[in-house]
C-alpha positions in Angstrom: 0.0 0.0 0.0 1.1 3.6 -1.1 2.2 5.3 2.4 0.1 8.6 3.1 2.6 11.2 4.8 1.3 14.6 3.0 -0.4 15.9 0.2 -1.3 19.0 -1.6 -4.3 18.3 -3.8 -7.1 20.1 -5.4 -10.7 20.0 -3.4 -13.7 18.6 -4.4 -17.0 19.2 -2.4 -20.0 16.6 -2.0 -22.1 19.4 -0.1 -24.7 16.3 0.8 -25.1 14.8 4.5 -25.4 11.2 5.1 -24.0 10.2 1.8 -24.0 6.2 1.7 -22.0 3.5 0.3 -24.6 2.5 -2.6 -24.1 6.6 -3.9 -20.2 6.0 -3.5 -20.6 2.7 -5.8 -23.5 1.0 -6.9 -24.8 -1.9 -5.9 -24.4 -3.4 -9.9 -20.4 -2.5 -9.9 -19.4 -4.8 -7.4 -18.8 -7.7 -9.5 -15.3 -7.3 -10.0 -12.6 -8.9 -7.7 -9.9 -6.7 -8.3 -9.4 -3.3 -6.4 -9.0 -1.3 -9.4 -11.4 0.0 -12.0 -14.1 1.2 -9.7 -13.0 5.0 -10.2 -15.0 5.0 -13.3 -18.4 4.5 -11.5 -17.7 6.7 -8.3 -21.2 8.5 -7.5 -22.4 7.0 -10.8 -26.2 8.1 -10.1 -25.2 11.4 -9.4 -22.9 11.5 -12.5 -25.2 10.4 -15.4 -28.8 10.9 -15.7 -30.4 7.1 -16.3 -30.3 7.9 -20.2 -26.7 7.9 -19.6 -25.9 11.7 -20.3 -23.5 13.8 -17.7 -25.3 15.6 -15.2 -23.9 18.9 -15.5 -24.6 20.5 -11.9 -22.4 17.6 -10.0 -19.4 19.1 -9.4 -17.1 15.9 -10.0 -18.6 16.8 -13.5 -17.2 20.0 -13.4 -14.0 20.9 -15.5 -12.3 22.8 -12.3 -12.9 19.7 -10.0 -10.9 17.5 -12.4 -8.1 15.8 -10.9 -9.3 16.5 -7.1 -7.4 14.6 -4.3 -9.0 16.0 -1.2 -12.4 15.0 -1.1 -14.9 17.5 0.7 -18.2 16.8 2.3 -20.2 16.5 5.1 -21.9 14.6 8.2 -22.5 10.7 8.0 -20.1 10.5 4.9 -20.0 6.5 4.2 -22.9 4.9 6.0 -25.1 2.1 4.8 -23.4 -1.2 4.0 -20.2 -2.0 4.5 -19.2 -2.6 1.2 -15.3 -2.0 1.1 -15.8 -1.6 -2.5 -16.7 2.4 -2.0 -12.9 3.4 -0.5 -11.7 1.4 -3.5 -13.7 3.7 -6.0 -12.9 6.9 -3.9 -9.2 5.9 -4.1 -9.1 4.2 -8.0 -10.7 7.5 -8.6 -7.6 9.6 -7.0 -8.9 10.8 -3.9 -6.6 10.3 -1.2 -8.3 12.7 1.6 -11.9 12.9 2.6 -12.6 15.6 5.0 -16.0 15.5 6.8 -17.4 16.5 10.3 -18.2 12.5 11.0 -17.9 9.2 9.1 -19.8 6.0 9.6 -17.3 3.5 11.1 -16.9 0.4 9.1 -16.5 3.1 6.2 -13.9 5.3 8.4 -11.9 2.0 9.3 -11.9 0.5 5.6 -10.5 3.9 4.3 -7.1 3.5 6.4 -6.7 -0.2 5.3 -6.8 1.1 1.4 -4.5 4.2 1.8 -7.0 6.8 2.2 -6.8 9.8 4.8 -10.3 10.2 6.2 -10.4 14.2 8.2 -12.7 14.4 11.3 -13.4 18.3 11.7 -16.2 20.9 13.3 -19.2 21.3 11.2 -18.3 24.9 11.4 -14.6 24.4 9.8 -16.3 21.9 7.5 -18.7 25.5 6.4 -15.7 27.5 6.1 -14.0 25.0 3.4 -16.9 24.4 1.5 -17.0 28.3 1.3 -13.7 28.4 0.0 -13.4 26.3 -2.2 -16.8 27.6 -4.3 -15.2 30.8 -4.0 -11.6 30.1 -5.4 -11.7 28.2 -8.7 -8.5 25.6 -8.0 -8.7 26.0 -4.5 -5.8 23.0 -3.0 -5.0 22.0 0.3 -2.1 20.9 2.1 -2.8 17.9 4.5 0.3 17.1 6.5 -0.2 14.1 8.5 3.7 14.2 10.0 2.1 16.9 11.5 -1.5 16.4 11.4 -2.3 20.3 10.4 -4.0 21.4 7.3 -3.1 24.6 5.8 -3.7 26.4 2.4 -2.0 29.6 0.6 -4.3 32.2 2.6 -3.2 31.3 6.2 -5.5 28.7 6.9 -3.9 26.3 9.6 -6.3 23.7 10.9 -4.8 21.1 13.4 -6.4 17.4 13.1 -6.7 14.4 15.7 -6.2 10.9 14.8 -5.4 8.2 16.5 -1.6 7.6 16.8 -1.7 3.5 15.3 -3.7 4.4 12.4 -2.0 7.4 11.8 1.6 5.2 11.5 -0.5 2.4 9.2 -0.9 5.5 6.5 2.7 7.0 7.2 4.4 3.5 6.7 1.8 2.5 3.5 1.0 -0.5 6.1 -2.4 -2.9 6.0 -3.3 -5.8 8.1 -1.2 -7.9 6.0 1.6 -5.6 6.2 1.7 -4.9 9.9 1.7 -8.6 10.3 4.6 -8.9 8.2 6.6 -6.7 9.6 6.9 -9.6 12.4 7.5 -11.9 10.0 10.9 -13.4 11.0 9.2 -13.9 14.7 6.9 -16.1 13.0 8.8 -18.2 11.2 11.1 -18.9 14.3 7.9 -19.6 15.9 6.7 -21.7 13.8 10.2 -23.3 13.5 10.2 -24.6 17.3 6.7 -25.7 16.9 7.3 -27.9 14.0 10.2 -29.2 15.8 8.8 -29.6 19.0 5.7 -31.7 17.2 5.0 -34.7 18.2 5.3 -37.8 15.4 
């Protein structure tokens, strides 16, 4: 997995509360094993109209929101089912921050075991980003997680909590997998003396 230390990325804002994992990907999507190739249908139903034509308005469809990293939105972001499908298409997508005053929890713990920053902060700071980012075409942020402080070009400085384990899974691009790796030559010692130790 791709470590997460910082990022300076364009924003995109989802201005919608409660925005589930069936919006994120669809239900019909999920077929495919692999991780990749979900970007394509990220928010399909909000993307294309059901005669398949762009829908204009959505801002993902909007030429300055091309190539966002930092996704922007608000309360809720992720709930419904805990398909781990919907970080897959938020990250095969490019998104590699989503910033939100709250995230459902199976969604929150999925995004750290695929690479993805998820951002608790105050509805109120949440306002104040939304606001400037309608109000400055190619407004970026820059999320340190080293430091855990967001700032931008105008003086914003926002410091973050997160908890210290997950925030080292991100920093040292580790998963499950890799964290128990990491241990790896303990294992095999282990599993050494047990084999030898066996009884015939």
């Amino acid at each position: 997995m791709e470590a997460f230390v910082s990022l300076n990325g364009l924003v995109a804002p989802v201005d919608r509360v409660n925005v589930d994992t069936d919006a994120i990907i669809p239900k019909q999507f999920l077929k495919r094993i692999e991780r990749s190739g979900f970007g394509q249908f990220l928010f399909f139903e909000w993307r294309w109209d059901e005669q398949g034509n762009v829908i204009p308005e959505f801002n993902l469809n909007k030429p300055r929101y091309q190539g966002a990293s930092v996704l922007l939105s608000r309360a809720n972001f992720g709930c419904g089912s805990s398909r781990e499908h919907a970080p897959w298409a938020i990250m095969d997508y490019g998104f590699r921050c989503i910033i939100a005053p709250s995230f459902a929890d199976i969604f929150y713990n999925n995004c750290f075991k695929n690479g993805i920053l998820p951002i608790k902060l105050s509805e109120e700071q949440v306002d104040d980003l939304f606001k400037r980012t309608e109000s400055t075409e190619g407004y970026k942020l820059n999320v340190d997680l080293e430091s855990k402080v967001i700032t931008d070009d105008e003086g914003l400085n926002i410091p973050f909590d997160l908890d210290e384990h997950r925030r080292q899974f991100l920093l040292q691009g580790l998963d499950d997998i890799g964290l128990t790796l990491k241990h790896e030559s303990a294992i095999t010692e282990y599993e050494q003396k047990r084999a030898a130790n066996a009884i015939v």
